[in-house]
C-alpha positions, -999 to 999 in steps of 0.1 A, spaced: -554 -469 476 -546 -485 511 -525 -507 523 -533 -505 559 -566 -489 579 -562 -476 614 -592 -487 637 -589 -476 674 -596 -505 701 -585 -491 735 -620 -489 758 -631 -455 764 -643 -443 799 -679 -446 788 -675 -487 780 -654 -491 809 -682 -478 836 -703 -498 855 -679 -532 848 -670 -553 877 -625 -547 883 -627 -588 860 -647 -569 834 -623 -540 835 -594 -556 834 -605 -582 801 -616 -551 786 -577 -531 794 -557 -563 785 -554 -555 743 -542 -523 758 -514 -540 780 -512 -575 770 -478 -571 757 -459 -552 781 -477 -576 805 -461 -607 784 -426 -590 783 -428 -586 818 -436 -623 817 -409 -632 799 -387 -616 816 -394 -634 848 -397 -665 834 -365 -667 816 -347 -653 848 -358 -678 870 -347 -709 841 -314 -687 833 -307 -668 863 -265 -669 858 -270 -653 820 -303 -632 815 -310 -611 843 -274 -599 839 -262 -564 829 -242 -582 795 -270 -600 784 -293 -567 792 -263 -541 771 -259 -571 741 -299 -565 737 -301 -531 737 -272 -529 713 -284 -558 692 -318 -548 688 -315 -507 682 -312 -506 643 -345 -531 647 -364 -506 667 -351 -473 645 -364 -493 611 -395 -504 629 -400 -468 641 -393 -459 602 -422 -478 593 -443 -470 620 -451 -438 602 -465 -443 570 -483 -469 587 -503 -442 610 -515 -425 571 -525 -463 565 -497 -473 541 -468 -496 542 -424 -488 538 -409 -517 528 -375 -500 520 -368 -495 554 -352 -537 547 -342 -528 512 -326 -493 519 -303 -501 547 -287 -526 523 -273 -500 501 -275 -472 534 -246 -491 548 -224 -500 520 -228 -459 510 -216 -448 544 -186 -468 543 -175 -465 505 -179 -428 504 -149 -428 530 -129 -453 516 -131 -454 481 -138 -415 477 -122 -396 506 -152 -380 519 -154 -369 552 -173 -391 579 -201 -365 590 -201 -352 552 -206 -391 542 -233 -394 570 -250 -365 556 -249 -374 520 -267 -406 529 -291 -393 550 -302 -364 523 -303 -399 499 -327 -415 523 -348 -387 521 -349 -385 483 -359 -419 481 -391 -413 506 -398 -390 484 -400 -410 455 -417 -431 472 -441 -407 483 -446 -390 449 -455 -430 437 -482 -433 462 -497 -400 463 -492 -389 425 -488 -419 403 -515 -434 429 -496 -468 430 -504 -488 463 -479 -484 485 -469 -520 493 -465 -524 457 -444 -486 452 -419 -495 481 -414 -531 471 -403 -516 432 -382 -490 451 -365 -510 473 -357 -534 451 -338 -515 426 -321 -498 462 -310 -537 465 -301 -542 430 -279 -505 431 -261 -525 464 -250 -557 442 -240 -537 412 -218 -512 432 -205 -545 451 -198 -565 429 -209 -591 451 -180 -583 472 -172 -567 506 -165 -532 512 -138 -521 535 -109 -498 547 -96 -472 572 -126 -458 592 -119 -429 614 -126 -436 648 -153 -406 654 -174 -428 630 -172 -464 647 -180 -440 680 -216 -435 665 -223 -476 675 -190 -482 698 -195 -459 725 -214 -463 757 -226 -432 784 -224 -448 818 -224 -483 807 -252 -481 781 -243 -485 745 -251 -453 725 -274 -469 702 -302 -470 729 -297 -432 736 -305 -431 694 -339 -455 705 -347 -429 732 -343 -399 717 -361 -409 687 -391 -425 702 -394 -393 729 -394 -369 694 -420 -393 677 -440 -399 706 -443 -358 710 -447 -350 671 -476 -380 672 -497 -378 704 -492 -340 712 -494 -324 678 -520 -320 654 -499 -342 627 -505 -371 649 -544 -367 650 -540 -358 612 -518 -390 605 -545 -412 619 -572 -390 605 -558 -403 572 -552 -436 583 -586 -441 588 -605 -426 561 -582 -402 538 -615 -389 520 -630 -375 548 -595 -365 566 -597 -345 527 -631 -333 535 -624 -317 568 -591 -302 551 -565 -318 559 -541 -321 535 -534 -363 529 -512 -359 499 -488 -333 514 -488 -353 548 -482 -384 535 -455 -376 510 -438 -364 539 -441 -396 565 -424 -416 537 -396 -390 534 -393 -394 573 -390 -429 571 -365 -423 548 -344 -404 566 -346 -425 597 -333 -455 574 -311 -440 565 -294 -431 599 -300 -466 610 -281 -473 578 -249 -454 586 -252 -464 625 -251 -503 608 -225 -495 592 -204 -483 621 -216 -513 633 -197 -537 612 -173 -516 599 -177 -529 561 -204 -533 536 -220 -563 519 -250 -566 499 -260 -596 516 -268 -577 549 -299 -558 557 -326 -578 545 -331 -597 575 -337 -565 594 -374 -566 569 -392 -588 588 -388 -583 627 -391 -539 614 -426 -551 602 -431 -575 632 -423 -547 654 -445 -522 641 -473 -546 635 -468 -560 669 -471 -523 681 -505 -520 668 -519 -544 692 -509 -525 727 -510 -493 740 -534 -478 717 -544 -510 698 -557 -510 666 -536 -484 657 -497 -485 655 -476 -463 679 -445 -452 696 -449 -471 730 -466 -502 710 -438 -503 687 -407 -500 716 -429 -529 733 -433 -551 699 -395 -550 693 -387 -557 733 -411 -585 731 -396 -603 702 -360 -593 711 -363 -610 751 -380 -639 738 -353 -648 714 -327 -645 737 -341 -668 759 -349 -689 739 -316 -690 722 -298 -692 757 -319 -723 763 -302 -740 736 -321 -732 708 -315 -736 669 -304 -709 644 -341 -705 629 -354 -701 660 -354 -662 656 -373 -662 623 -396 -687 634 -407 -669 668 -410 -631 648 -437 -651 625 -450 -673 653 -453 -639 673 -470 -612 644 -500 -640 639 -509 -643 670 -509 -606 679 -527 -597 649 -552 -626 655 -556 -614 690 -557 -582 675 -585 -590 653 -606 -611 678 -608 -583 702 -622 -560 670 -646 -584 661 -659 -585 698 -659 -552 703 -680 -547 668 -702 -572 677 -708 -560 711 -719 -528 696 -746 -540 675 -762 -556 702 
C-alpha cells in the first residue's frame, strides 16, 4: 500500500539532443524552476526592502527560524523516497520538546542523557511506525496519523494543558543559542544533515534502493532488494531526526507546551513536497527539499516585511505546494504525452 510513487522527470541527455538552447532550457526549467524563483525573490524583495532584507539580521533570523522546518522536512523526505508518508514528524516534536525539557526539570536527568533518551524514543516510534506499514500492512498516511496522534494526546496528558519550565543548564540552550562566526548553530545542524543525506542517498546503493521502492516495491522485491527491511528503517530515521529537531526546539524556547509543534506539519510537508519538483523532479530530494523550505521561508519574510497579515504564512505554504505540484504534474503529463507520440 502507497501513499506516494516516485516518477523521475529531469530530461536525460538523449531528450535533450538536437533541441534549439529555448528548447533546452523549457525542457531544464522543472529541474531549476525553484532555485531560479528564490533567486527571484530574493532580488525582488531587496530592491522593494533594501534597508531590512538583504541584511545580515534578516539573513541570521531566517536561517535560525527556519532550521527545525528544514530538519522535519528532511525527516519526511525519507520515507517519502520508499513512496510513503511521516506525519509524526508535526505530531512528535510536540511531545519531543516537552520530554527534553521535563526530563531535566522535573526528574534530574542530565542534559546529553535527556537528549539521548529522546532521541532513542524517536527512534522507537519510527519503528512502530515502520512495523504498522510493513507488517500490519496499514497505509502509511493512515499508521503515522494514529501514531502521532496518541504522541500528541501523551503531550496534553503529561501537561496538563500547562507549561513546562525550570533551570536549564546553559550547555543545553547552547545547542540553538550559539553561533560559529556569526551563523546561528542551527544552520551548521541543516548542513551537516543535508551533506550526510545527500551522500547516503545519491552515492550509495540505499539511495538507488529507496527510489527503487518508491517506484514499484514489487519489482524492487523481485530484483532483491529488501523493501520491508529498508523501509522500516527510513521511518526509524525519520524518527530520530524528529526527535533531535525536538530537543534543539526545545532549547529553543526553553519550556514546553503542548500547543507547539503542530504548525511545524504543514510547511515540513510543503518543504518536502516542494522538493520533489526541482533538482531531480518527480522525485523528492536533499537539494529539492533545502530549496522548497528556502523558497517558502524568503517569501514569507518578505511578504511579512511588506506589511503583511498574520495568516499570510499559512496562506503562501498552501498557495505555494499547489502550484508546484500542479506544475509538477503538468510537466509529467507533457512529458508522457510526448512519449507516445
Amino acid at each position: 500500500m502507497q501513499s506516494l510513487q516516485s516518477n523521475a522527470l529531469e530530461p536525460t541527455k538523449s531528450e535533450l539532443k538536437g533541441l534549439s538552447f529555448w528548447e533546452k532550457f523549457i525542457r531544464q526549467l522543472p529541474v531549476y524552476g525553484l532555485p531560479i524563483l528564490t533567486l527571484a525573490l530574493i532580488v525582488l524583495f531587496s530592491i522593494l526592502l533594501p534597508d531590512t532584507f538583504p541584511t545580515a539580521l534578516n539573513a541570521r533570523s531566517i536561517l535560525s527560524d527556519k532550521a527545525i522546518i528544514v530538519m522535519l522536512s528532511l525527516a519526511a523526505m525519507l520515507p517519502m523516497m520508499a513512496g510513503r508518508i511521516d506525519l509524526t514528524v508535526g505530531y512528535g516534536i510536540v511531545l519531543w520538546h516537552i520530554l527534553a525539557i521535563s526530563l531535566q526539570t522535573d526528574y534530574g536527568m542530565n542534559w546529553l542523557a535527556a537528549c539521548a533518551l529522546v532521541i532513542v524514543a524517536g527512534a522507537c516510534v519510527g519503528l512502530l511506525n515502520g512495523l504498522l506499514v510493513e507488517i500490519a500492512q496499514i497505509d502509511s498516511f493512515i499508521a503515522s496519523l494514529g501514531t502521532g496522534t496518541i504522541l500528541y494526546a501523551l503531550a496534553l496528558w503529561y501537561t496538563g494543558g500547562q507549561q513546562v519550565m525550570g533551570n536549564l543548564p546553559q550547555a543545553f540552550l547552547n545547542l540553538n543559542g550559539l553561533s560559529i562566526f556569526g551563523i546561528p548553530i542551527t544552520a551548521f545542524y541543516v548542513l551537516g544533515l543535508a551533506v550526510l543525506l545527500w551522500i547516503v542517498t545519491e552515492r550509495l546503493p540505499i539511495g538507488r534502493y529507496l527510489y527503487a521502492i518508491g517506484a514499484n516495491p514489487r519489482a524492487a522485491a523481485l530484483n532483491g532488494i529488501r523493501v520491508r527491511f529498508y523501509v522500516i528503517g527510513v521511518f526509524v530515521a525519520s524518527g530520530v531526526i524528529t526527535a533531535f529537531a525536538g530537543t534543539v526546539l526545545a532549547s529553543k524556547l526553553q519550556i514546553g507546551q503542548a500547543t507547539v509543534g503542530l504548525e511545524y506539519l504543514l510547511p515540513a510537508l510543503v518543504g518536502a513536497f516542494l522538493g520533489s519538483t526541482t533538482i531531480r523532479p518527480g522525485r523528492v530530494n536533499v537539494l529539492g527539499t533545502i530549496f522548497g523550505v528556502l523558497i517558502l521561508a524568503v517569501g514569507i519574510s518578505g511578504i511579512q516585511q511588506l506589511g503583511g497579515a498574520f495568516y499570510i504564512e499559512p496562506l503562501f505554504n498552501g498557495v505555494t505546494l499547489i502550484i508546484a505540484i500542479g506544475i509538477a504534474g503538468y510537466t509529467q503529463r507533457r512529458r508522457l504525452t510526448a512519449k507516445r507520440n
